[in-house]
C-alpha positions as CSV (number, residue, x, y, z in Angstrom):
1,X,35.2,-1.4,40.9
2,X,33.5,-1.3,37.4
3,X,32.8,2.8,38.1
4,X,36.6,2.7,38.9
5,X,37.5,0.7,35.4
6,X,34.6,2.8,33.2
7,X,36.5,5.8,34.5
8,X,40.5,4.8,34.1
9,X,39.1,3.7,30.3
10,X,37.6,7.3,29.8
11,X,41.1,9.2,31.1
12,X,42.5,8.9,28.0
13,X,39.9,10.3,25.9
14,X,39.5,13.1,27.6
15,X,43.7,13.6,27.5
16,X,43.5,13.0,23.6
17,X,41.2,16.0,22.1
18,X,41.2,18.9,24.4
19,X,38.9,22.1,23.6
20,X,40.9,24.7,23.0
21,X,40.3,29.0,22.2
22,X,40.8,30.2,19.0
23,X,43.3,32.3,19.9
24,X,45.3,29.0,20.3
25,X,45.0,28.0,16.5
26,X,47.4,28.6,14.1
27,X,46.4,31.3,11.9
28,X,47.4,29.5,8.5
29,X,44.6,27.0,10.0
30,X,41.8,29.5,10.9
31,X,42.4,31.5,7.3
32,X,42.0,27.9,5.7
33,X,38.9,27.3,7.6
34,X,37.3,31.0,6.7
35,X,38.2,30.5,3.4
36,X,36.2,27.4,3.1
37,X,33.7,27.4,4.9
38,X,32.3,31.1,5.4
39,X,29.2,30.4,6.6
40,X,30.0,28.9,9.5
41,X,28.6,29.9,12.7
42,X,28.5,28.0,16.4
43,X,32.4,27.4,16.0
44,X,34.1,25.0,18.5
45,X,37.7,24.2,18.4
46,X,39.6,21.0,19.6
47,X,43.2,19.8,19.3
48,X,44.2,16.3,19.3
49,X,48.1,15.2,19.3
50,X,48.6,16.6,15.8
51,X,45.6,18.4,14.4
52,X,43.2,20.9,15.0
53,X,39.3,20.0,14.5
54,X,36.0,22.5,14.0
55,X,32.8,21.9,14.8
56,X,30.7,24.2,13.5
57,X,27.5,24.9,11.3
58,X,26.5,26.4,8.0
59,X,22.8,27.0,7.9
60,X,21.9,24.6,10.5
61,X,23.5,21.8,9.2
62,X,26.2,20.4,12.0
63,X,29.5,19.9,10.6
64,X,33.3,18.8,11.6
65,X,36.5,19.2,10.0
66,X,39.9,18.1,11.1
67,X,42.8,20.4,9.9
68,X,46.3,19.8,10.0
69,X,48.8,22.2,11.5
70,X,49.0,23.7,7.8
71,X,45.7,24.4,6.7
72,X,45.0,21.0,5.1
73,X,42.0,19.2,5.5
74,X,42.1,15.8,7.0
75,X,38.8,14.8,7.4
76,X,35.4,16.1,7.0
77,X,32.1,15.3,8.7
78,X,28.5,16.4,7.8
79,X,24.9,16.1,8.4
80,X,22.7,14.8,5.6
81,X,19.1,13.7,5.2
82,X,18.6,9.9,4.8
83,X,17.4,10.7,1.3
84,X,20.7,11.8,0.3
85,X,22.3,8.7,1.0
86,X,23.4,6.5,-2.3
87,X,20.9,4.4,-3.7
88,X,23.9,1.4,-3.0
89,X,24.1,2.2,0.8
90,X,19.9,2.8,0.7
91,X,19.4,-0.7,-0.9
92,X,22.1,-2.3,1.4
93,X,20.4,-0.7,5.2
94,X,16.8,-2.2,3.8
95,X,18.5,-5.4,3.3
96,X,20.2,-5.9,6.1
97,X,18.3,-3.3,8.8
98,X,14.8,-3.0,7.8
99,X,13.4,-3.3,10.8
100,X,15.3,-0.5,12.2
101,X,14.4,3.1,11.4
102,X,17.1,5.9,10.3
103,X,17.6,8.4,12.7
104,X,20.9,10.3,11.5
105,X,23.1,10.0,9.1
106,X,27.0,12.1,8.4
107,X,28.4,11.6,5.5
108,X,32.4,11.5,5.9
109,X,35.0,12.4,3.4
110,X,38.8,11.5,4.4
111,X,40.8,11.9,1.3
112,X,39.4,10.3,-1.7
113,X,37.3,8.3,0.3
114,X,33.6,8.6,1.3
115,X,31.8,6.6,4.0
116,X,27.9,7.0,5.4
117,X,27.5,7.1,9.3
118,X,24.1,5.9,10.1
119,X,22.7,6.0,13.3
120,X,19.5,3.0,13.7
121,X,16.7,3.3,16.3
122,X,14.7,-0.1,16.9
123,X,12.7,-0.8,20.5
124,X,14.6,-3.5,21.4
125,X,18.2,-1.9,20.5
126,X,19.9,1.1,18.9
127,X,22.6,0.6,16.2
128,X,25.4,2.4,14.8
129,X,26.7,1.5,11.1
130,X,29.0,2.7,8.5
131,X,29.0,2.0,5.0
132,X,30.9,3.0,2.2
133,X,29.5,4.7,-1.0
134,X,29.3,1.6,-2.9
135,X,27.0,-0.1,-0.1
136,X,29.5,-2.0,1.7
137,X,29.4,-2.3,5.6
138,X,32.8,-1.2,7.1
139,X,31.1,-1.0,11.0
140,X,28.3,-2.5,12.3
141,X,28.1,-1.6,16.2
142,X,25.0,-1.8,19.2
143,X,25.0,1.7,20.6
């Protein structure tokens, strides 16, 4: 029974973001990519119910960025080294996680706004958190 519930719950994530070629992306959208990001390599395209997202890498740093069906950009998402993280959000994890050690962190950019997604290691648990720039914690999850 749970196998049957664990499953049902994943159907719709699978129906949301579906790979797609990218013969299947609209040209304004792959020009606005290019012309960003020319670097890229690795390139994986996905469509959700309205936009189009990239994964992709420049150098070998792993990075994802949500376009919508004009070229915008929604949403990015990038690798960083823990030592590039703000001094706030660096003060505020050996606060509140020090017993926990940093294993990766993205920095995400949606609009105006910035937010840090750190993934923690410990023994006894794993954790995923997300703060903002200025050190405040938005999500604070078990993974």
């Amino acid at each position: 029974m749970k196998k049957l519930i664990v499953f049902l719950c994943m159907v719709p994530v699978v129906a949301i973001a579906q790979q797609i070629d990218r013969g299947n992306v609209p040209s304004v959208v792959i020009n606005s990519f290019q012309q960003k990001y020319p670097g890229a390599s690795d390139t994986e395209w996905e469509k959700d119910s309205t936009n189009y997202k990239v994964e992709f890498k420049v150098k070998s740093t792993e990075q994802e960025v949500w376009f919508t069906p004009s070229g915008s950009i929604v949403k990015h998402e990038e690798e960083i080294a823990a030592a590039g993280l703000p001094e706030a959000v660096k003060q505020a994890l050996k606060a509140n996680f020090s017993s926990y050690r940093v294993d990766e962190v993205e920095q995400i950019t949606e609009g105006a706004e910035v937010s840090y997604k750190i993934e923690l290691d410990k023994l006894t648990g794993d954790r995923e958190v997300i703060y903002t720039a200025a050190g405040k914690l938005l999500q604070n999850v078990e993974d």
